[in-house]
C-alpha positions as CSV (number, residue, x, y, z in Angstrom):
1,X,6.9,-136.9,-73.2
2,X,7.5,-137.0,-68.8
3,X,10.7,-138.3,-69.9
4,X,11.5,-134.9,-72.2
5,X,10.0,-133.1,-69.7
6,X,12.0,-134.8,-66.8
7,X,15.2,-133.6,-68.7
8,X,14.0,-130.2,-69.5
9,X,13.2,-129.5,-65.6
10,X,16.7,-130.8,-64.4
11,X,18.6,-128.8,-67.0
12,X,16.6,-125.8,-65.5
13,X,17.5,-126.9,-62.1
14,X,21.6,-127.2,-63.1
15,X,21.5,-123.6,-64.7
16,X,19.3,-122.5,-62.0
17,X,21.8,-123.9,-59.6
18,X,25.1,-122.2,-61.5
19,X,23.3,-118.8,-61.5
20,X,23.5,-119.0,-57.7
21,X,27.1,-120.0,-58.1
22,X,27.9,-117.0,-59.9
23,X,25.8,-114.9,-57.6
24,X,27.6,-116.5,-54.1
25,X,31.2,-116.0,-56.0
26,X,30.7,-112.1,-56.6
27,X,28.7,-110.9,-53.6
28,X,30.4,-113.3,-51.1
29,X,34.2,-114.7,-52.7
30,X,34.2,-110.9,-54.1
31,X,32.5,-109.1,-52.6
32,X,32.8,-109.5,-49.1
33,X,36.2,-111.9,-48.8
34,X,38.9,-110.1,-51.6
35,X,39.8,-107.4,-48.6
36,X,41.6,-110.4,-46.8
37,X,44.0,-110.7,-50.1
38,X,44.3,-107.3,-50.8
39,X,44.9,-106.1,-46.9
40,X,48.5,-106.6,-46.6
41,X,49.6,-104.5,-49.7
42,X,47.1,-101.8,-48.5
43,X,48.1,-101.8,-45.0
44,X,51.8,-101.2,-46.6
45,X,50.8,-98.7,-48.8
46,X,48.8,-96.5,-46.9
47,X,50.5,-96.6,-43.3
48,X,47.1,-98.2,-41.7
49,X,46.9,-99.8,-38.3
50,X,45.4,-103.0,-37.6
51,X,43.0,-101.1,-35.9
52,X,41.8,-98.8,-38.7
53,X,41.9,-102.6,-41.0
54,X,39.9,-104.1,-38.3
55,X,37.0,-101.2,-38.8
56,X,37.2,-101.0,-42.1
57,X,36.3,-105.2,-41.9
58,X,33.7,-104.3,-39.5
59,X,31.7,-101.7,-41.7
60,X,32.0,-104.2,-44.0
61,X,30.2,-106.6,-41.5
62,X,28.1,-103.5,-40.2
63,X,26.5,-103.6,-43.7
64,X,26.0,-107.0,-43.8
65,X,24.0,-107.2,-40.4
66,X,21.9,-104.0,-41.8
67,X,21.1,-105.9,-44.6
68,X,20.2,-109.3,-43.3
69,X,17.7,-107.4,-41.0
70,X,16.4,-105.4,-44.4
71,X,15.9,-108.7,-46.1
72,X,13.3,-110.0,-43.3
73,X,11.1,-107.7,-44.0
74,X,8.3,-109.9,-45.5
75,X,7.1,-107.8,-48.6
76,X,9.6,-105.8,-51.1
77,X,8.5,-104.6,-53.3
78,X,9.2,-105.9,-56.7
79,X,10.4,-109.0,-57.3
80,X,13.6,-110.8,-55.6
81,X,15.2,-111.1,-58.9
82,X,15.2,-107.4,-59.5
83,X,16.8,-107.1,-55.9
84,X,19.6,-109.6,-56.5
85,X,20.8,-108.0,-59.6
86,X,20.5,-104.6,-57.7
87,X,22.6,-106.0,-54.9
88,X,25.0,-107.5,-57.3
89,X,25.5,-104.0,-59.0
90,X,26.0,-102.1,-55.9
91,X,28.4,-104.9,-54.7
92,X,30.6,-104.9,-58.1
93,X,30.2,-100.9,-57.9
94,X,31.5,-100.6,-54.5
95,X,33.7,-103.2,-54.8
96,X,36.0,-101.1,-57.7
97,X,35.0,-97.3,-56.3
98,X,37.3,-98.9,-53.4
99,X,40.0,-98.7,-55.6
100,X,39.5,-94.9,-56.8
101,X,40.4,-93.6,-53.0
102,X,42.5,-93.5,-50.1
103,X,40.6,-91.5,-47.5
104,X,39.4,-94.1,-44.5
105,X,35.5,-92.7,-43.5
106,X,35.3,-93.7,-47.8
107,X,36.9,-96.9,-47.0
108,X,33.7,-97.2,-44.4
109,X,31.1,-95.9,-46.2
110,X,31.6,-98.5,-49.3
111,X,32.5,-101.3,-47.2
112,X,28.9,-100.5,-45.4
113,X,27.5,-100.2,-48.7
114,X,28.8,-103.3,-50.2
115,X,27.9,-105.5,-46.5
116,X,24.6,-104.6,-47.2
117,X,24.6,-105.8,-50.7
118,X,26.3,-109.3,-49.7
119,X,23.8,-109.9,-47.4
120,X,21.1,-109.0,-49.6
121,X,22.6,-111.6,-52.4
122,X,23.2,-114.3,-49.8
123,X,19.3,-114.1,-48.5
124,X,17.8,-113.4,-51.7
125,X,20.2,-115.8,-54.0
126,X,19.5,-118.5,-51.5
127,X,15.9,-118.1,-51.1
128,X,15.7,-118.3,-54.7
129,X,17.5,-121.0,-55.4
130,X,17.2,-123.3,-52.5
131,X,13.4,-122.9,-52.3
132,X,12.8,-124.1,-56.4
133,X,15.4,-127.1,-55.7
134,X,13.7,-127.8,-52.9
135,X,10.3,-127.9,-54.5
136,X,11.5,-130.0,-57.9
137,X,13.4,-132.5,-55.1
138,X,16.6,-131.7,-56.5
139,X,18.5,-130.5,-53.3
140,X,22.1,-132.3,-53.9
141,X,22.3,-129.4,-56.1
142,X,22.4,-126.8,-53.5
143,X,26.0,-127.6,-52.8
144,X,26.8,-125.8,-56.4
145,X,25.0,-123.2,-55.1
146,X,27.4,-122.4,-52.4
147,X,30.4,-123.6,-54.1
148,X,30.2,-120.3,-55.4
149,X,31.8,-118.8,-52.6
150,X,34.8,-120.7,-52.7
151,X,35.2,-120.6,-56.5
152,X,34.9,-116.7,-56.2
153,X,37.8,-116.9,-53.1
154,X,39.8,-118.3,-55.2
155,X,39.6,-116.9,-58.7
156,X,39.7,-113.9,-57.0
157,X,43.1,-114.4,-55.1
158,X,44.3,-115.9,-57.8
159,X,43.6,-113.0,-59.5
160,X,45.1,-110.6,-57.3
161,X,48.2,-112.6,-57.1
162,X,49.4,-112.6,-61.2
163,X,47.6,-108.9,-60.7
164,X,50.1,-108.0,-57.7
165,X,53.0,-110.4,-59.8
166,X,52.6,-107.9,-62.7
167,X,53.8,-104.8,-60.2
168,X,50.4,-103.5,-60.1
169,X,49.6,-101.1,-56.9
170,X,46.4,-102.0,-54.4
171,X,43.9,-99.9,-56.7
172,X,43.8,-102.0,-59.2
173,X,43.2,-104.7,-57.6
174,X,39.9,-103.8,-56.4
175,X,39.2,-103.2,-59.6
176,X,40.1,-106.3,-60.9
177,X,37.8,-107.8,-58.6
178,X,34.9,-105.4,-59.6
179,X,35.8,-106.6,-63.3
180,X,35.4,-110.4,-61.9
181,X,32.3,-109.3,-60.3
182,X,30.7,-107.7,-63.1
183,X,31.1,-111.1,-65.4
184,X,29.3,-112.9,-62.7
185,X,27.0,-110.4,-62.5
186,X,25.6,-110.9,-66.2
187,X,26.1,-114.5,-65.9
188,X,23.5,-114.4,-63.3
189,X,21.5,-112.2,-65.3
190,X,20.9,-114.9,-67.7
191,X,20.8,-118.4,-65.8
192,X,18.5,-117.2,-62.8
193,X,14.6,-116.7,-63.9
194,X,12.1,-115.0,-62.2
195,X,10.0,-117.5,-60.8
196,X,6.9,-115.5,-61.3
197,X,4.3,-113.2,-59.1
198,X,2.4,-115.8,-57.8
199,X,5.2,-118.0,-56.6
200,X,6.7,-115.4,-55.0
201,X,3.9,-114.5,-53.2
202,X,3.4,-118.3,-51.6
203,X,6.8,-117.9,-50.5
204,X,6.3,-114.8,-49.0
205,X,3.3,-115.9,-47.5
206,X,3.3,-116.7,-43.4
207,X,6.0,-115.3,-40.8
208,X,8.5,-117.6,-38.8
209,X,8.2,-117.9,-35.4
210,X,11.2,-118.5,-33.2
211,X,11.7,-122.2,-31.8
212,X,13.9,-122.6,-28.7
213,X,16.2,-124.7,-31.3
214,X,16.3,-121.8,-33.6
215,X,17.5,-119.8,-30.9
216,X,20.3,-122.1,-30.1
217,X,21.0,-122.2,-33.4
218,X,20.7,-118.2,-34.0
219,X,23.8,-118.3,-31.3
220,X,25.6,-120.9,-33.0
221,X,25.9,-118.4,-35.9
222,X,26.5,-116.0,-34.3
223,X,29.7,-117.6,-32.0
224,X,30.5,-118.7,-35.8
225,X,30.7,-115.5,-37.3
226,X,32.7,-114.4,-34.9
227,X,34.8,-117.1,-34.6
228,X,35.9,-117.8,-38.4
229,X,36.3,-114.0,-39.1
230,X,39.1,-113.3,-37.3
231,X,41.5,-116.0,-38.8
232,X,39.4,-114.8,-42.3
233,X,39.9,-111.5,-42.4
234,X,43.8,-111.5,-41.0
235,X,45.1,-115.2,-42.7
236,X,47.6,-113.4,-45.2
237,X,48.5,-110.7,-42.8
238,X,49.5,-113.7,-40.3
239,X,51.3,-115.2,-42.8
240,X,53.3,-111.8,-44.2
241,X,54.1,-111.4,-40.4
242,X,55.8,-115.0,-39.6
243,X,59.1,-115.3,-41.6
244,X,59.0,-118.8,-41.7
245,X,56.3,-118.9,-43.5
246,X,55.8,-115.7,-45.7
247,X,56.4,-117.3,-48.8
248,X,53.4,-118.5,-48.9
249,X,51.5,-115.1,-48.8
250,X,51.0,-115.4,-52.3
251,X,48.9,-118.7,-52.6
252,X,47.3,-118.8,-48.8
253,X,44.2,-117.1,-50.0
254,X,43.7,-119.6,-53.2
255,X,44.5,-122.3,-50.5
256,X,41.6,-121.6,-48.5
257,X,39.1,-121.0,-51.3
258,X,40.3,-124.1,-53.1
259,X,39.6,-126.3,-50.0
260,X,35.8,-124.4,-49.7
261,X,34.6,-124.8,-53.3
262,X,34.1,-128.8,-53.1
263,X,33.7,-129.0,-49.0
264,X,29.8,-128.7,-49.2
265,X,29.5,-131.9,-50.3
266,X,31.7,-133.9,-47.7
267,X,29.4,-131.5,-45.4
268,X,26.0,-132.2,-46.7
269,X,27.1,-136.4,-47.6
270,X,27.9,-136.0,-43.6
271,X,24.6,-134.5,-42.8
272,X,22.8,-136.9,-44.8
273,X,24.2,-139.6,-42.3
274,X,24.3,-138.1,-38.8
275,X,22.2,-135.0,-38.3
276,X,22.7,-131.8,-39.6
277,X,23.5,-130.2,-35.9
278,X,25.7,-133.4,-35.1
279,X,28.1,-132.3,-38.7
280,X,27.6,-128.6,-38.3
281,X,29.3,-129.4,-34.1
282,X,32.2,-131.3,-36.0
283,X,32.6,-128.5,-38.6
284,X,32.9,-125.8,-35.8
285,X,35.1,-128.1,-34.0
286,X,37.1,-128.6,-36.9
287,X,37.3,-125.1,-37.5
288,X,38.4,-123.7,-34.8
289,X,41.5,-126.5,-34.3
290,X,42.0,-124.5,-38.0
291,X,42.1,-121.2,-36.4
292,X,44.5,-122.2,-33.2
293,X,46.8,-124.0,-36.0
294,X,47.4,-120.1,-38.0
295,X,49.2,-118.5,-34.8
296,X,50.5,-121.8,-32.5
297,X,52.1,-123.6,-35.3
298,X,53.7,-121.0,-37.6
299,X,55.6,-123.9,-40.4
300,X,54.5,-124.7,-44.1
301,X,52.4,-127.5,-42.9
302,X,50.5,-125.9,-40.0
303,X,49.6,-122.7,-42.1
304,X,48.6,-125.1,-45.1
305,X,46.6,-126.9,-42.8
306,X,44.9,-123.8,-41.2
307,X,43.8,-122.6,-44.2
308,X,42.8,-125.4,-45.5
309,X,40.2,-126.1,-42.3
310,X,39.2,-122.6,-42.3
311,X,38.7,-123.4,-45.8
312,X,36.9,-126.9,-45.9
313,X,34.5,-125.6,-42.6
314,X,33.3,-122.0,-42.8
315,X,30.7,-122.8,-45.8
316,X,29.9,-126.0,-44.6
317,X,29.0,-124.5,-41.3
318,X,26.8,-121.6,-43.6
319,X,24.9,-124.0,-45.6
320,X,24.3,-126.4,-42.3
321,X,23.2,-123.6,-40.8
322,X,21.0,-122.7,-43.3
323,X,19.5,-125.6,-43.6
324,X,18.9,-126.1,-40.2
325,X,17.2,-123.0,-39.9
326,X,14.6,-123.7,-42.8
327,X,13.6,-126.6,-41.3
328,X,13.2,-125.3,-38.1
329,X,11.0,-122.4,-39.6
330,X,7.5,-122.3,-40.3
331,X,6.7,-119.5,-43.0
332,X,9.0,-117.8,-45.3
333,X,12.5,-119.1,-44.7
334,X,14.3,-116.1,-45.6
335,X,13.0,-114.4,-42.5
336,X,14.6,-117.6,-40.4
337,X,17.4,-117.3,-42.9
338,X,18.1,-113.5,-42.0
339,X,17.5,-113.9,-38.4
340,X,20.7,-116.3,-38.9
341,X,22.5,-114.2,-41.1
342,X,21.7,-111.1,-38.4
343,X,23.3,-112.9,-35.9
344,X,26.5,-114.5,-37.9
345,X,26.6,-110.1,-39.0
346,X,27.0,-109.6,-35.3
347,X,29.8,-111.5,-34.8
348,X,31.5,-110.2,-37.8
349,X,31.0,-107.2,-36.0
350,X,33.1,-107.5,-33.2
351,X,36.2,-109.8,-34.3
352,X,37.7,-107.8,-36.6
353,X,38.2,-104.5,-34.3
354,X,38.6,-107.0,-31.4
355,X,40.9,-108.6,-32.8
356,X,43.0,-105.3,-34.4
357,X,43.0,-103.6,-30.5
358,X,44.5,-107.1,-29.1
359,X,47.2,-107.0,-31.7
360,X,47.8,-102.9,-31.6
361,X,48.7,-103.8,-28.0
362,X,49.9,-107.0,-28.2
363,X,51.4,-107.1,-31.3
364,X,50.1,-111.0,-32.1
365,X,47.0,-111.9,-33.2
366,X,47.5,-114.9,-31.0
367,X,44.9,-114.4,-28.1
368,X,42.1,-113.3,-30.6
369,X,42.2,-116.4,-32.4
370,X,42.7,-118.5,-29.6
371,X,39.2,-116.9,-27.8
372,X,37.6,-117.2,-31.4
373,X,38.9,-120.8,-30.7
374,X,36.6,-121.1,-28.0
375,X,34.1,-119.3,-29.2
376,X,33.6,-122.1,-32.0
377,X,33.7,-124.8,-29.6
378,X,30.9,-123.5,-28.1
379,X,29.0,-122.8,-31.0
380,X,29.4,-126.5,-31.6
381,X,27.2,-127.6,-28.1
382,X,24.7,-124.6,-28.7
383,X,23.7,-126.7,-32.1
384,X,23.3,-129.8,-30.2
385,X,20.4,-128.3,-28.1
């Protein structure tokens, strides 16, 4: 009989672990990450500046830091199922009304919108999932978990692409991805359970108070956020732009989700052996060689390889980060998971329209990337303190 129930909770566990797959792939690889694919053809179509792409990022990221600071507040009411599968809605609604305008303050207004639903799905998913795993000692399966950002990269550019292939104008494909969204959506809907009243309520139960090493780490994240964004939100338009290497616009995008799907667990086999602030300093490190390499070495190889370390880092870097900051809490870990999140919002923030007023007067997106660069190495000794 253990043995029958032994198999009955980690079958629970797997499912409960692929419904916050399918939740990370449509709030986060859809949600928040099919602009970058669908920028370029945009940009073309509608005349934008890298400025006006740059806000429209930002209100994106706006949203996001709006809704990480929503999601610390201890006692919503309801239950957090009922809010992720509200903030999965709003994301896949938002996500495909994108494609039904043209008119920039809507652009920002649904971006907003749709920020604060990723965040919302990133907390809430996480806390969900991450806290049961936790509990049944099952935690090698959080890496599924976050694969689900990468998968959702991926299918999602992949998408776009045959979409784009087929002679199909920017509209629909934001509503392809609001169709991809929507399947995740209901797949969520039936592998995630609610884990009940009184669980919920433990969970809820105690504040987090803020350690001097979950400061550091809260400006880690943040120097992260801004740091990856930048090479994340412009990748394809760097690529479009360089003749050398343009054919690759197409597959860039896939690239980097591919290489972020299965990176979680080189990440979290690294952590396992030397610290999770030791790997989350060589993933930042790693990371930002990644971002130099997309605007100093402009061939096949050195865009493959940027993308790939933007790739293979920037979810290793969220779950480390994460992690480190549930272990440094005392309380409910969302609220030391949304301080986090705050901070990463922050830096979202500001690369995007920093980096679109460098290249509007520089026309090169190469001193952004290299100060988000440096803003990674850095992010790499604030962990270590």
């Amino acid at each position: 009989m253990p043995f029958r129930a032994g198999r009955l909770t980690a079958a629970h566990d797997v499912t409960l672990a692929l419904g916050g797959l399918f939740a990370m792939a449509a709030g986060i690889g859809i949600g928040r990450f099919i602009y970058t694919p669908i920028l370029p053809p945009m940009v073309e179509a509608l005349g934008l500046s890298k400025s006006s792409a740059g806000l429209i990022a930002s209100a994106n990221f706006i949203g996001y830091l709006i809704g990480a600071l929503f999601a610390a507040y201890a006692h919503l009411p309801g239950s957090r199922r009922t809010w992720l599968l509200g903030s999965l809605a709003v994301s896949t609604v938002t996500t495909g009304w994108m494609g039904f305008t043209d008119w920039v303050p809507a652009f920002l207004v649904l971006r907003l919108a749709g920020g604060v639903a990723s965040a919302l799905i990133l907390i809430l998913a996480s806390a969900l999932v991450l806290e049961q795993l936790a509990q049944s000692g099952r935690t090698a399966l959080t890496g599924v978990h976050f694969a689900g950002v990468g998968i959702g990269i991926a299918v999602s550019a992949g998408a776009v692409a045959a979409v784009q292939a087929g002679g199909m104008a920017w509209p629909a494909l934001w509503l392809t991805g609001a169709a991809l969204s929507l399947v995740a959506t209901i797949l969520v809907w039936l592998l995630i359970p609610d884990p009940g009243v009184k669980a919920q309520q433990m969970a809820d139960a105690g504040g987090t108070q803020t350690s001097r090493g979950l400061r550091m780490m809260i400006g880690a994240y943040g120097l992260f956020g801004f740091g990856y964004v930048i090479t994340a939100t412009f990748i394809v338009s760097i690529v479009r732009a360089a003749p050398a290497v343009r054919p690759l616009e197409p597959i860039i995008w896939i690239v980097v989700g591919l290489s972020a799907a299965p990176s979680l667990a080189l990440w979290t086999w690294l952590a396992d052996r030397i610290g999770v602030q030791a790997s989350f300093g060589l993933a930042a490190v790693a990371e930002a060689i990644g971002v130099m390499a997309s605007v100093a070495w402009q061939s096949t190889i050195g865009i493959l390889a940027a993308a790939i370390l933007l790739g293979g880092t920037f979810m290793g870097l969220t779950a480390l980060g994460l992690m480190r900051a549930r272990a440094l809490s005392a309380g409910d870990p969302r609220q030391a998971i949304a301080k986090l999140t705050g901070s990463f919002g922050v830096g979202q923030i500001i690369g995007p329209v920093f980096a679109g007023m460098l290249y509007d007067y520089s026309g090169s997106f190469a001193l952004p990337s290299y100060v988000a660069a440096a803003g990674l190495v850095v992010a790499a000794i604030l962990a270590q303190r």
